[in-house]
C-alpha positions as CSV (number, residue, x, y, z in Angstrom):
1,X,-40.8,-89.2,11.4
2,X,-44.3,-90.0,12.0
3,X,-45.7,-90.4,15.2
4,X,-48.1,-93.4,17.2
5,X,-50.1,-93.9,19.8
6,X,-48.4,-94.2,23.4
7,X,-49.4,-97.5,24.4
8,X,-50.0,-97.1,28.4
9,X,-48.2,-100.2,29.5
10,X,-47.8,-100.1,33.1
11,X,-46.2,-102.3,35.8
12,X,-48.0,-103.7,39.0
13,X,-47.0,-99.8,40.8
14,X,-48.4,-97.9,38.4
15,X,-45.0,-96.9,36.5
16,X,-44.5,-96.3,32.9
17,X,-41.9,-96.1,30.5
18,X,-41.5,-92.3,30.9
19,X,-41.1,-92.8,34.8
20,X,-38.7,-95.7,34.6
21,X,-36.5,-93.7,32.1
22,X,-37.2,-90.2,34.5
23,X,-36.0,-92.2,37.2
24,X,-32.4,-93.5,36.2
25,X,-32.3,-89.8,34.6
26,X,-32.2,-91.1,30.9
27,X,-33.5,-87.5,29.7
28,X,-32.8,-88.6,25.8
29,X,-34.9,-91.6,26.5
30,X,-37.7,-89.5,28.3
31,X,-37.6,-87.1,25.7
32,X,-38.1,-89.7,22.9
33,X,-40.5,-91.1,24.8
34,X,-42.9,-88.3,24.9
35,X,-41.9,-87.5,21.4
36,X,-44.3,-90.3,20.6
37,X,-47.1,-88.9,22.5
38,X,-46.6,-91.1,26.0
39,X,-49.0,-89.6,29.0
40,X,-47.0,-87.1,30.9
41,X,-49.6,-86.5,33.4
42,X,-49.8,-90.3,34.4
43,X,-49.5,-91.0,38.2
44,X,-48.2,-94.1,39.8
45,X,-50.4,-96.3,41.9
46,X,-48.7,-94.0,44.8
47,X,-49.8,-90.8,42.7
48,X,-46.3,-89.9,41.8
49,X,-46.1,-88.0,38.1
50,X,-43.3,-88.2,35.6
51,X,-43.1,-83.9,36.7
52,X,-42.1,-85.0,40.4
53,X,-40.3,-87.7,39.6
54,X,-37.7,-84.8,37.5
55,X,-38.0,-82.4,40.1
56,X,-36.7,-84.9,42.2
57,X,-33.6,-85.8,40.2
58,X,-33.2,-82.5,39.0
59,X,-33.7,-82.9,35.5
60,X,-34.3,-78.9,34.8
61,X,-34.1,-79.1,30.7
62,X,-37.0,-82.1,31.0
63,X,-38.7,-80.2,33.8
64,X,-39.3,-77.8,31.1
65,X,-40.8,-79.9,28.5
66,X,-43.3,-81.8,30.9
67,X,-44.7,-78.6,32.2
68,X,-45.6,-77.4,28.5
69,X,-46.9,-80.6,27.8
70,X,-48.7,-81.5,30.9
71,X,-49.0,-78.2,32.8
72,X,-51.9,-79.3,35.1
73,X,-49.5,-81.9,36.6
74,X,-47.6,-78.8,38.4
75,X,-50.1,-78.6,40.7
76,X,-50.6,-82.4,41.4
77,X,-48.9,-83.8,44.8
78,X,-48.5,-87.7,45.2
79,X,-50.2,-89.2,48.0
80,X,-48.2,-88.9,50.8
81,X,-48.0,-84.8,49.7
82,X,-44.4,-84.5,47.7
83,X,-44.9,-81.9,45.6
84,X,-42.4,-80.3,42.5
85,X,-41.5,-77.2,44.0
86,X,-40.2,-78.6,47.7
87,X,-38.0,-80.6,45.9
88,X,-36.8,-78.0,43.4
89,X,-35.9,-75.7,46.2
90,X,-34.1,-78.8,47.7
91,X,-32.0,-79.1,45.2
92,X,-31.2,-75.3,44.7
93,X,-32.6,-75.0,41.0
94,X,-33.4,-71.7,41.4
95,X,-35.2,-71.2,37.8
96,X,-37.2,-74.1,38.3
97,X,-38.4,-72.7,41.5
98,X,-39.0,-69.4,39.3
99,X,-41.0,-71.4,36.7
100,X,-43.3,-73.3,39.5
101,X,-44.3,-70.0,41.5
102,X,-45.1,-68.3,37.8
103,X,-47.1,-71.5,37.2
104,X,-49.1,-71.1,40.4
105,X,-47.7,-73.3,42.7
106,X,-48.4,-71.9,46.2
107,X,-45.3,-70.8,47.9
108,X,-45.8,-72.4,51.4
109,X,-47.2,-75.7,49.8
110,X,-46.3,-78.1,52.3
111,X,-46.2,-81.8,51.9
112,X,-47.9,-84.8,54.0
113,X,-45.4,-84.1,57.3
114,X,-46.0,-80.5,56.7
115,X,-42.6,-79.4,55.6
116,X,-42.2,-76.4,53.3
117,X,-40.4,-75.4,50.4
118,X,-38.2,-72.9,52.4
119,X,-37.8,-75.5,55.1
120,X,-36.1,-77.7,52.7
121,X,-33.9,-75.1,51.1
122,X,-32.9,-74.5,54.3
123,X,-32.2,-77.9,55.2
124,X,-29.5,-77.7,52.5
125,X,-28.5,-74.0,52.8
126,X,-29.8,-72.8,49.4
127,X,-29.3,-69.3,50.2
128,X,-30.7,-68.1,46.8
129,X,-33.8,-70.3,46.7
130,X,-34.4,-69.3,50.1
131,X,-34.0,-65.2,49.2
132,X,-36.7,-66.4,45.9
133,X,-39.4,-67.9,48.1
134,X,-39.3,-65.1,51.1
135,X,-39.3,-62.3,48.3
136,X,-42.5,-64.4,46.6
137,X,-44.2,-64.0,50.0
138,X,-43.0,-67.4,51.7
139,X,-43.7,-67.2,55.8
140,X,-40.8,-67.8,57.7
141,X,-42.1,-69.5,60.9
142,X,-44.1,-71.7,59.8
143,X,-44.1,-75.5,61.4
144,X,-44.1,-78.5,60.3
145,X,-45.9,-81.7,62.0
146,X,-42.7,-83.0,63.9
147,X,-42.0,-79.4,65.1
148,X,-39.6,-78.3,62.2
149,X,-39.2,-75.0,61.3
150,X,-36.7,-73.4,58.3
151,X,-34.5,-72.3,60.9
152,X,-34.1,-75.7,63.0
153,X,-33.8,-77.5,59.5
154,X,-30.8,-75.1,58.6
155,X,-29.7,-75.1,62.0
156,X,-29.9,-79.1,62.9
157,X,-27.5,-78.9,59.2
158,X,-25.0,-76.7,60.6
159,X,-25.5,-73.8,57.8
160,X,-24.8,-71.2,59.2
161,X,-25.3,-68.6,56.1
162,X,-28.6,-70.1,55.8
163,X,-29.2,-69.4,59.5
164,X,-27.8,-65.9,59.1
165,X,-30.2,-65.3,56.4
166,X,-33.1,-66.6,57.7
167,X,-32.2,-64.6,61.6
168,X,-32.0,-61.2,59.3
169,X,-35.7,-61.8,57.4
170,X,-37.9,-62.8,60.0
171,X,-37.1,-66.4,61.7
172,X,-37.6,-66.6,65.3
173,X,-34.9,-67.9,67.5
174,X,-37.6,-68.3,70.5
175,X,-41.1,-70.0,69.9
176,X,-44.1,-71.1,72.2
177,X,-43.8,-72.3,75.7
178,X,-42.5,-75.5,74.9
179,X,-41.8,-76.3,71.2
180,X,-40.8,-80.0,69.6
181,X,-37.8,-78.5,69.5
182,X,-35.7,-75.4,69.1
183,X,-33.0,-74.0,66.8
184,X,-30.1,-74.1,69.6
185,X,-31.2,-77.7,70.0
186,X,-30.7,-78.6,67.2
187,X,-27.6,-77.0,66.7
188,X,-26.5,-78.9,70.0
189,X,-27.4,-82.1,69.6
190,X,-25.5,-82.5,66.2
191,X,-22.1,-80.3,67.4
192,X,-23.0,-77.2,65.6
193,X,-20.6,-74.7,67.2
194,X,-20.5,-72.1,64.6
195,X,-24.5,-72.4,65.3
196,X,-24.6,-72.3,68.8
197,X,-22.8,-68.9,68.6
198,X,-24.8,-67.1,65.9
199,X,-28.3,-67.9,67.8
200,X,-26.8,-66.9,71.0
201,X,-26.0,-63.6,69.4
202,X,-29.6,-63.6,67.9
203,X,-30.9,-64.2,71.7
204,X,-31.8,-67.3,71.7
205,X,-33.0,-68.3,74.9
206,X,-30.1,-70.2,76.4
207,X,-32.2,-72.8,78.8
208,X,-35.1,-73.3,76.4
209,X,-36.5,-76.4,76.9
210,X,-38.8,-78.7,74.6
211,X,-42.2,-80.3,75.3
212,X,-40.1,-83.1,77.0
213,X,-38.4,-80.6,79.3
214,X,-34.8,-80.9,77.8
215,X,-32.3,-77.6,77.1
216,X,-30.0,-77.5,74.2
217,X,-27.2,-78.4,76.7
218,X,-29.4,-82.0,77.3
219,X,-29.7,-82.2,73.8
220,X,-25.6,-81.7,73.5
221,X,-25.2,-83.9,75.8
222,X,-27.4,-86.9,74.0
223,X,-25.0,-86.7,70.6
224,X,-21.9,-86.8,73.2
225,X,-21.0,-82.9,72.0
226,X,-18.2,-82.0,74.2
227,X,-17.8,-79.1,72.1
228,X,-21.3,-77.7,72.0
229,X,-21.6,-78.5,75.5
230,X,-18.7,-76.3,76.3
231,X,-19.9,-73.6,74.4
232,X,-23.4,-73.5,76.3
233,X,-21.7,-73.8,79.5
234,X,-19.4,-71.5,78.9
235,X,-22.3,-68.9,77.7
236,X,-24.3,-69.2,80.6
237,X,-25.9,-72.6,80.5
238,X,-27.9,-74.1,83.9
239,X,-26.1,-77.5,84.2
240,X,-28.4,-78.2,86.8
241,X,-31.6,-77.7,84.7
242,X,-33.9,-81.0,84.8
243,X,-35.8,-82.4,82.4
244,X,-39.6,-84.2,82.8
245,X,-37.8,-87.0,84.2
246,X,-35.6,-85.1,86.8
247,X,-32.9,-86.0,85.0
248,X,-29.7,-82.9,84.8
249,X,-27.4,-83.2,82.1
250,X,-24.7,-85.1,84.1
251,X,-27.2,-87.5,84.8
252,X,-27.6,-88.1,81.1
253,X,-23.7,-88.2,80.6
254,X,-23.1,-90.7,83.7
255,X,-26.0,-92.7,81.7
256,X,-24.2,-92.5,78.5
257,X,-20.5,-93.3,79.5
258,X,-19.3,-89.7,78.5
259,X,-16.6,-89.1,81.0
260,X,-14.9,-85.7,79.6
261,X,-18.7,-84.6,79.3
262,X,-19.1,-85.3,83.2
263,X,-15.9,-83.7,84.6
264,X,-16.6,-80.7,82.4
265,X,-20.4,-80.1,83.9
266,X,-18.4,-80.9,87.4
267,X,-16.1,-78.6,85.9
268,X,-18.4,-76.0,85.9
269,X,-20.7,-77.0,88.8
270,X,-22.8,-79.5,88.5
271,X,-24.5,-80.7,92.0
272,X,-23.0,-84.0,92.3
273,X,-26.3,-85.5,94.1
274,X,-28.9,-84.1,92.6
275,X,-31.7,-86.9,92.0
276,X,-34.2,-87.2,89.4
277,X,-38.0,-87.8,89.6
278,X,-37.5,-91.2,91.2
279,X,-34.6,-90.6,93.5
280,X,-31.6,-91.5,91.6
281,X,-28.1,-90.1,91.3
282,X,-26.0,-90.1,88.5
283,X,-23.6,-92.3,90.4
284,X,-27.0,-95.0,90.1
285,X,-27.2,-94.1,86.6
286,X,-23.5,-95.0,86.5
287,X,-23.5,-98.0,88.5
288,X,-26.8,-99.6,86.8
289,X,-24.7,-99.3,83.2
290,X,-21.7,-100.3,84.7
291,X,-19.5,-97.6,83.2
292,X,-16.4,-97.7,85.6
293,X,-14.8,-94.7,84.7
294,X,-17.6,-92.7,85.2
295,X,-18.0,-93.8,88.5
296,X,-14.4,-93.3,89.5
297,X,-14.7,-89.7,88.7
298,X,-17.9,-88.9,89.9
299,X,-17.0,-90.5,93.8
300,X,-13.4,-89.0,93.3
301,X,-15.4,-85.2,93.0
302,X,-17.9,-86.5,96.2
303,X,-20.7,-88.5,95.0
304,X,-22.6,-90.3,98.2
305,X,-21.7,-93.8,97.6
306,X,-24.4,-94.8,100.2
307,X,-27.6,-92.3,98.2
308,X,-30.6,-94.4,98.7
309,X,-33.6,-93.8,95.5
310,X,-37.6,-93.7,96.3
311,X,-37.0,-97.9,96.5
312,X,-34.0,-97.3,99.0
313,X,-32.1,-98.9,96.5
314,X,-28.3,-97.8,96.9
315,X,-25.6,-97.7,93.7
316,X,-24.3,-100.8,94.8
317,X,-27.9,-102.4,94.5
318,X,-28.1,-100.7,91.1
319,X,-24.9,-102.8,89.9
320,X,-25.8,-106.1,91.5
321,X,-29.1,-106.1,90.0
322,X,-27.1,-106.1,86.5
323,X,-24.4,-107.9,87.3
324,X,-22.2,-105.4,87.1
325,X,-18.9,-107.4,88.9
326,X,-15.9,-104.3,88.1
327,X,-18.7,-101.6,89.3
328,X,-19.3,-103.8,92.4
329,X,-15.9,-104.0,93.6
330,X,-15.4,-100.3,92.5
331,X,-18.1,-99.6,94.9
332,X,-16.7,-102.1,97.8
333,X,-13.5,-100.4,97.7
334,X,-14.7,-96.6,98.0
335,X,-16.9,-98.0,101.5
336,X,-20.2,-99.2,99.9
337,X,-22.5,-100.7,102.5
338,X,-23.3,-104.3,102.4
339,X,-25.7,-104.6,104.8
340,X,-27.8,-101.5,103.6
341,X,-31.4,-102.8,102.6
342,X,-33.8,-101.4,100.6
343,X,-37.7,-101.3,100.7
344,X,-38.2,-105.4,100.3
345,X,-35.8,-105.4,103.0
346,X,-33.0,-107.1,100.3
347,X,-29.2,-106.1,101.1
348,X,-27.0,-106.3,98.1
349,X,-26.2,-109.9,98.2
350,X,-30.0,-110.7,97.8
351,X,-30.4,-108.4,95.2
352,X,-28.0,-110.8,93.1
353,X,-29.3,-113.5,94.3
354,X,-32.9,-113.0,93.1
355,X,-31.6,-111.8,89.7
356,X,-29.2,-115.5,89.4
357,X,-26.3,-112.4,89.5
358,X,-24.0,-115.6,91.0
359,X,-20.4,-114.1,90.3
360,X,-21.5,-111.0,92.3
361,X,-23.1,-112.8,94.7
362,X,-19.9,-114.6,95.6
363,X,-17.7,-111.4,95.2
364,X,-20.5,-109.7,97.8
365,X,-19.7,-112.6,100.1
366,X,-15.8,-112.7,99.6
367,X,-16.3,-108.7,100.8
368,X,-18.5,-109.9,104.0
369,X,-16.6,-108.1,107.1
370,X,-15.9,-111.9,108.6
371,X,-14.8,-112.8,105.0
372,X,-12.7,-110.0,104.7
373,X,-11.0,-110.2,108.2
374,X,-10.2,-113.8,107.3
375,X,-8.4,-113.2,104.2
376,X,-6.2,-110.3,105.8
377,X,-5.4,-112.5,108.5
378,X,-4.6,-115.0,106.0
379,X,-2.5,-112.9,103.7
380,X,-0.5,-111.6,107.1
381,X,-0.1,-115.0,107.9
382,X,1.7,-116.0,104.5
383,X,4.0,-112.8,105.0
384,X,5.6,-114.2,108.0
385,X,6.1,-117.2,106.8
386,X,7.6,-115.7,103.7
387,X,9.9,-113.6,105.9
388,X,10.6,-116.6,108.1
389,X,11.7,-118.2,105.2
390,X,14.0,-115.6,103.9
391,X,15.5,-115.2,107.4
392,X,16.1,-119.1,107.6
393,X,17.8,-118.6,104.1
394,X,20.5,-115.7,105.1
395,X,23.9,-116.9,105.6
396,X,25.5,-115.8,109.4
């Protein structure tokens, strides 16, 4: 069979033939193709080669043929920096990884966000390809542009071999002052138990925080992990830790309706009216989202249903400003103050009013004290009558 030119058609992104038939992994058709000569080392408009388009889709056999054909391309990233070996370690092809260090690929080469190839084998616990790269010199700590390292990748996964492996050649579990985040974070926030255990064990530093100030147990508390959250308490945890904002981890449970989360940090004592950096309690935090249950428990356990914020502003307020009507009346009936007013001198019922809040307005009125007194009187009124009635009924 005699063989023609290639002829470099090309669409409007720079693809060929051999990239369309690389990417729907049609390796007989790719094969063919470069049977009759097509460019192997052609780059899409976005500098993507028919090489990394196989890595990516793990096409090893093809991998093969395009790096003896075109062996410069091994060394070509596209524009935004993926390169063949992070996403041969990705997908665990531990002979391909072989074949690109041999060919001189550099074994930290990091792509355009600054992930590694070991971060990404740890991101989907390739133990093996993760052994390959730290035998061929691969540094473990290394971080990426949004504060990744190979251990928070495996660790934000829940791999816990990965994590083992990585603890026992090198990772740290505690970095600079105040890192994008850490490994026990990341294990928190995504309900990692296993995780949370194994770093602990590793001494990971149990009230860490991030540049933003938050702990792991914040960061359990933000994916609503019960279960990672009772682990860090359980192990030590400050529940009273704040972050930048002043805000505890109740505070950010009260905010996100997470009830069992609440009475747990209660549970293991949480200060009830702590406030954050602009003088709010959880039981404000409750009130402005209107999350009833939340509230219920939190003034059952001794939240001040009165706590005034740096704008004097009391829970009540908080729910009237969002028209809160069930958190309003929940308020009411555990002694709220009506005639409380804040720094612009507004009592509750002006606070709906100036936000068109009508139904709460006229509930706020209803629970006026001259209001109120009427309506009992009323009510006892109707009872005798109903009793007279009864009585009149009653034969002698």
């Amino acid at each position: 069979r005699g063989k023609t030119a290639g002829v470099p058609l090309r669409r409007s992104d720079g693809s060929t033939a051999l990239h369309l038939a690389i990417a729907s992994q049609h390796a007989r058709a790719a094969k063919l193709l470069l049977d009759f000569d097509a460019d192997a080392a052609v780059a899409t408009n976005a500098g993507v080669t028919p090489l990394l388009l196989a890595a990516e889709n793990g096409l090893s056999k093809l991998i093969k043929l395009l790096v003896k054909v075109a062996p410069q391309s091994v060394r070509t990233a596209s524009k935004d920096g993926s390169n063949v070996l992070s996403f041969a370690a990705q997908a665990g092809q531990v002979e391909t990884v072989t074949m690109f260090l041999d060919a001189g690929v550099p074994v930290d080469l990091s792509n355009g966000v600054g992930r590694t190839p070991l971060m990404y084998a740890a991101g989907k616990d390739r133990v093996d390809v993760l052994k390959l790269l730290l035998a061929k010199g691969a540094v473990p700590n290394k971080t990426a542009k949004d504060g990744n390292t190979a251990l928070t990748m495996a660790a934000e996964a829940g791999h816990v071999e990965a994590v083992r492996f990585l603890l026992s050649h090198g990772a740290r579990t505690n970095r600079s002052a105040c890192p994008e985040v850490t490994a026990l974070a990341a294990a928190a926030q995504n309900g990692h138990v296993e995780v949370i255990k194994l770093l602990l064990q590793n001494h990971a530093e149990i009230d860490a925080h991030d540049d933003d100030w938050d702990s792991a147990l914040h960061e359990a508390v933000y994916g609503g992990q019960l279960e990672a959250a009772h682990a860090l308490v359980e192990a030590g945890a400050n529940v009273n830790k704040k972050n930048q904002s002043g805000w505890t981890s109740m505070m950010a449970a009260a905010h996100r309706n997470f009830g069992d989360i609440v009475e747990l940090l209660i549970w293991k004592g949480a200060a009830l009216n702590m406030k954050t950096n602009d003088g709010r309690t959880a039981l404000h935090i409750a009130s402005e989202e209107g999350h009833t249950e939340v509230i219920r428990l939190l003034l059952s356990r001794g939240s001040l249903v009165d706590a005034v914020d740096r704008l004097g502003r009391t829970p009540l307020m908080m729910a009237a400003y969002r028209g809160h009507k069930d958190t309003v009346q929940l308020l009411l009936d555990n002694g709220a103050s009506l005639v409380r007013t804040d720094k612009m001198d507004q009592t509750p019922l002006e606070v709906a009013l100036s936000n068109s809040k009508i139904d709460v307005a006229t509930l706020l009125v209803y629970n006026e004290p001259q209001f109120r007194r009427r309506r009992e009187s009323s009510s006892a009124s109707a009872e005798r009558q109903t009793k007279r009635r009864r009585a009149a009924n009653v034969s002698p």
